[in-house]
C-alpha positions in Angstrom: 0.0 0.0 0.0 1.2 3.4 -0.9 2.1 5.7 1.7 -0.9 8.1 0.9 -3.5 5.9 0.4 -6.6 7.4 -1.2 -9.3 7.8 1.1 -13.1 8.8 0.2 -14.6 12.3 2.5 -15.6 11.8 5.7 -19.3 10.2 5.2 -20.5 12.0 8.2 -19.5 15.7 7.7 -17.8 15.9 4.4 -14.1 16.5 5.4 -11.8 15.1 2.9 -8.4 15.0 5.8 -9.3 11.7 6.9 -6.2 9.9 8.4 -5.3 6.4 9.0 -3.4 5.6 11.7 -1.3 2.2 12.7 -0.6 1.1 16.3 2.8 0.8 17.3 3.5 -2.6 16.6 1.6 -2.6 13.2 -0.9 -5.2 14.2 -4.2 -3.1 13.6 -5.1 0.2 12.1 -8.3 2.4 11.5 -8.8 5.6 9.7 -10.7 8.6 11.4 -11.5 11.6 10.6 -9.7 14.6 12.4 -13.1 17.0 12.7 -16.2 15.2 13.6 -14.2 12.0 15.2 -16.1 9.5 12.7 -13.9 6.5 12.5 -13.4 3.1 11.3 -13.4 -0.1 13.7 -10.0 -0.6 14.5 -9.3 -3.7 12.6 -6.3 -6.7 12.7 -3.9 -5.7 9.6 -0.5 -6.9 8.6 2.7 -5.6 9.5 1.7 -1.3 8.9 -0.3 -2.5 5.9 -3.3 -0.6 6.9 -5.3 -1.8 3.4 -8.0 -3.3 5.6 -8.9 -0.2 7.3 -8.9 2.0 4.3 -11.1 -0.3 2.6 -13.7 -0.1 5.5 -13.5 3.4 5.6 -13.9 3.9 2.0 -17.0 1.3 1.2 -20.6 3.0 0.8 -24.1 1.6 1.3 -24.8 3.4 -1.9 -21.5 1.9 -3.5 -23.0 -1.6 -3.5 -25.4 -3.3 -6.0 
């Protein structure tokens, strides 16, 4: 995963400085967003690959079929 992953507004109140951030160990990540506090679940991940969490954060209801 890139550095900067690309990661959709905040659902909740529209900011688009959501962050991701990755314990110390790298063993789980979630992404939040740094005005309204929205953020994912903090989920299991491999070593600081925090794809799991960005994936949460960016899926929509109205993304789905």
């Amino acid at each position: 995963m890139s550095d900067n992953p690309k990661l959709k507004p905040c659902p909740f109140c529209g900011c688009d400085d959501a962050r991701v951030q990755v314990e110390t160990y790298g063993k789980w990540a979630r992404v939040f967003c740094p005005l309204c506090g929205a953020s994912t679940m903090s989920v299991q991940v491999g070593y600081n690959d925090p794809t799991p969490a960005v994936k949460l954060w960016n899926e929509r209801a109205d993304d789905r079929a």
